[in-house]
N, C-alpha and C positions, 0 to 999 in steps of 0.2 A: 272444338269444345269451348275453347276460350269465345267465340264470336256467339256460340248458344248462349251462353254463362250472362254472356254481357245484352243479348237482346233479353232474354228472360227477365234481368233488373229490373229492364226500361219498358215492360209491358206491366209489371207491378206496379212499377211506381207509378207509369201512366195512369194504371187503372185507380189508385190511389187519389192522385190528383187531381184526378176527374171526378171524384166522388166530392171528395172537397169541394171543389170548384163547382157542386151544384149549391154553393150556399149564397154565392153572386150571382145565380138564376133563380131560380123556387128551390128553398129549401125544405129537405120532406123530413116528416121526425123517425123512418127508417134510417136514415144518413144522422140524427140528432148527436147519437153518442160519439160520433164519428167526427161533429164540428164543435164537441167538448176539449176532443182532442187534438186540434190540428196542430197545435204547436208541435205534441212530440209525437206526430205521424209527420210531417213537415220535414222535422229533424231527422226520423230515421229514412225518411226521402233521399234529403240530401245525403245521408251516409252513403243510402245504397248507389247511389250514382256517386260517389267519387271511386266506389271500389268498383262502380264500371270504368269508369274512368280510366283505373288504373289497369285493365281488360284491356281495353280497347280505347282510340280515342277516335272519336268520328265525331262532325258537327251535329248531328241530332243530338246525340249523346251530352255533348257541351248546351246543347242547346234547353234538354229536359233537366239541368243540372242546372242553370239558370232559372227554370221555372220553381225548384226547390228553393232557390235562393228565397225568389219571391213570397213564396208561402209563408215562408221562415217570419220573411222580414215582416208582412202584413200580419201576421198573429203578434207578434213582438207589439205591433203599431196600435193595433186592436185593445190589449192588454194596457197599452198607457192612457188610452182613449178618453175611459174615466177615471182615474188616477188624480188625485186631488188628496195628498197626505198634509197633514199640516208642516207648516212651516218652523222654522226651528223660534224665529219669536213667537208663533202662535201656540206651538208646545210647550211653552212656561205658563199657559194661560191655566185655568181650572180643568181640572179632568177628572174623570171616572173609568170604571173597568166595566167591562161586559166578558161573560164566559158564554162561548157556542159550544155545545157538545152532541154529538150520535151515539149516546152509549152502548148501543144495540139491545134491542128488548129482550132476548134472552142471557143477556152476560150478569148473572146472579153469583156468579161467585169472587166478581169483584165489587160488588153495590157496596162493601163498607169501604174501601181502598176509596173510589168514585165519590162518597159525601162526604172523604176526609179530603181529597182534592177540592171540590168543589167549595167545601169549608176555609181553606185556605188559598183559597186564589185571589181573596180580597176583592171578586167582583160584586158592583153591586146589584148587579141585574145576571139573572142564568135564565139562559134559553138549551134546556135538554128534552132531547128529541129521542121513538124509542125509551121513555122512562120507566118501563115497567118494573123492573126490578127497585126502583127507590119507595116504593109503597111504601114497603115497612119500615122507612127509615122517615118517613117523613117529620117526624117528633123530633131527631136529632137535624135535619137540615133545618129544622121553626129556628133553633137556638139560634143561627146566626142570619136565615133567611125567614121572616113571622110573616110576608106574604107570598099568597102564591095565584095561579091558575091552573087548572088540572087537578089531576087523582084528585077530586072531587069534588074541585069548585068551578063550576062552570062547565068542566069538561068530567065524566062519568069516571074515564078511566084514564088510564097512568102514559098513553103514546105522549102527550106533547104537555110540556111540563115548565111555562114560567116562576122562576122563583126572586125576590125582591127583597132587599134589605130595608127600601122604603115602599108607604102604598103605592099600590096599581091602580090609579085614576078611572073609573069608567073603562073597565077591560070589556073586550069585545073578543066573543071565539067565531070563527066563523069555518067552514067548510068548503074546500075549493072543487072539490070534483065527487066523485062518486067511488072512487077506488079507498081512499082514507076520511075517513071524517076528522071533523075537530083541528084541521093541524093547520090553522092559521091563527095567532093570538095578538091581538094589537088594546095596548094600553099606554097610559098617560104617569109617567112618574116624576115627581119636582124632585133635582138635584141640585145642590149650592143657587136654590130658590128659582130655578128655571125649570121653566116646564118643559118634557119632553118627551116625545110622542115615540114610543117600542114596538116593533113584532117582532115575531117568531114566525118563522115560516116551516115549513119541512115537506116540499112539493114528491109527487110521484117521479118514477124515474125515465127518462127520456123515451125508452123505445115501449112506453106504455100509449100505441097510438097517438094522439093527437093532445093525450090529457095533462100531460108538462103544460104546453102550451096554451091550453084552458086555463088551468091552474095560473099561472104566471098573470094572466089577462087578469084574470078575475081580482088577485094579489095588488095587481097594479090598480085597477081600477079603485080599488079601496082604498090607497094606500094615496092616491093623488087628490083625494079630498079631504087628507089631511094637511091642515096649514102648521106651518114651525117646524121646528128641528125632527127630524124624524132619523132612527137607527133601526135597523133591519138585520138580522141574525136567522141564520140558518142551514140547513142543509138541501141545498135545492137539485143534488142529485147529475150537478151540470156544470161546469167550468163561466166562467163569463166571454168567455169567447163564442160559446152557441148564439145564431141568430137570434131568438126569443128571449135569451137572457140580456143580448144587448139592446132590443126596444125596451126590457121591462126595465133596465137601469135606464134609457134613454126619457123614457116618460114618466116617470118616480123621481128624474133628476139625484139620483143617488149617484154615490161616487166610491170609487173602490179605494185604501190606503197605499196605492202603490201596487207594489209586485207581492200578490196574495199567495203564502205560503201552502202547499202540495198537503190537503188533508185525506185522501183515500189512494186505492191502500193503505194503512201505515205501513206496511213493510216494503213499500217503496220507497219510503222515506223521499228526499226532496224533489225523487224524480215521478213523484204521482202525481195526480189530480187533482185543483183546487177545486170541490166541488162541496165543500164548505165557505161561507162565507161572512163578512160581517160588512155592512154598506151603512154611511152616514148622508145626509141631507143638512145643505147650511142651513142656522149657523153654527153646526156638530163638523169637526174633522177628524181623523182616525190617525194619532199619534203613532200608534203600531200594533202590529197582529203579531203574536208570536203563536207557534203547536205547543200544548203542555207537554212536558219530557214524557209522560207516562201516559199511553193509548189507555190503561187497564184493561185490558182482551176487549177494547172497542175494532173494529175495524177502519174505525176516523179517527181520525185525529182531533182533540177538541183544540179551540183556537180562543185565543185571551189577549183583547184588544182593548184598547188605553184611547177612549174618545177625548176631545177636547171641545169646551165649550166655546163658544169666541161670543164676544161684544155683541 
């Protein structure tokens, strides 16, 4: 029993880590959600092999238990790849706040809770995704945000919803695939007299065929013919460990703050998925990301990050 117990492990994990492991061959977007995850598939890897381990100990065994190590360590490697948080003399420098949020489009029975957050978070730029429920509020979000994109301006309806304490320079909406309309918004707004280039993004989700990765191109493409500081917010449905997410930072030259805190589930709390994000472009660096303490029946997490401007 004990020697079934313990090959059983190593035929999972095997088969696990072979599915990973087609992301350094061709990776397919059937496998997509799969290399969102690799860290904590990785991890529960390695667990399951030591409690083989502790079964049996034969050199294959050591040997596939070594291969976990590996996975471990290369997502960890991945994850600092573009990591570029400011420094601590550059965090004395000028900064601003940015609010990401997924409120989820039917969560109506927290939309006053959500504009009283929103109202105090002191960001000056909100990127919410999913907006439909703030329609009718939009008269109390003007009082502290008088610009916006969306429920009505530019975009018809209430899914993707830029709000601004100061103007939105030349916004542009544009459309990345065929599954959502509208959900890409990119604008121009002057902070402590610098200009600086915004979107919002909010892409379909991984094992929707091949249209993540349309999506992403298309995001990219636009987003590389903007010159100067550029920050990017959103929910893109996908950790930054996915292959596609790491060309789209790779050729955007965006950078992530560090170690990007777990926004889906919330009721994973820090052991979810960071599949929220916020990305900066020199000369913008991302002081810090934190989750707001209160999901309000979102199933995200909204994330509230402190840019810094530099020289």
């Amino acid at each position: 029993m004990r020697v079934v117990l313990s090959v059983a492990i190593c035929v999972i994990v095997s088969l696990v880590l072979g599915a990973i492991g087609t992301r350094y061959i061709h990776p397919h977007w059937i496998l997509a959600t799969l290399y969102s995850l690799h860290l904590h598939a990785a991890v529960a890897c390695m667990l399951a092999m030591i409690v083989a381990l502790f079964i049996q100990r034969h050199f294959l065994i050591w040997l596939l238990f070594a291969a976990t190590i590996f996975f471990v360590g290369h997502a960890l490697l991945m994850s600092r790849e573009f990591a570029a948080p400011a420094t601590a003399q550059e965090a004395s420098g000028t900064s601003f706040r940015v609010l990401s949020f997924n409120i989820l489009n039917d969560n109506y029975a927290n939309a006053e809770s959500i504009v009283e957050a929103i109202a105090g978070s002191g960001a000056e730029i909100v990127n919410i995704m999913e907006a439909a429920p703030l329609r009718v509020h939009l008269d109390a979000l003007a009082l502290s945000y008088p610009y916006r994109v969306g429920c009505g301006v530019l975009i018809e309806d209430c899914d993707h919803l830029m709000l601004s304490k100061v103007p939105i320079d030349r916004p542009v909406v544009r459309t990345l695939s065929d599954i959502f309309p509208d959900r890409f918004i990119l604008g121009k707004v002057t902070i402590a007299g610098r200009e600086i280039n915004v979107a919002g993004i909010h892409t379909t989700k991984p094992y929707f065929d091949n249209f993540h990765s349309l999506e992403l191109i298309r995001a990219g493409l636009a987003l590389i013919e903007i010159p100067g500081p550029l920050l990017v917010t959103g929910d893109f449905n996908a950790s930054s460990l996915g292959p596609n997410m790491r060309r789209f930072l790779r050729i955007t030259d965006l950078k992530t703050g560090g170690w990007e805190p777990a926004s889906w589930p919330v009721s994973a709390g820090v052991f979810g998925v960071p599949i929220d994000h916020v990305y900066a472009r020199a000369p913008l660096k991302i002081k810090s990301v934190t989750r707001l303490p209160d999901a309000h029946g979102s199933n995200h997490a909204g994330l509230l990050a402190e840019i810094v401007i530099l020289p």
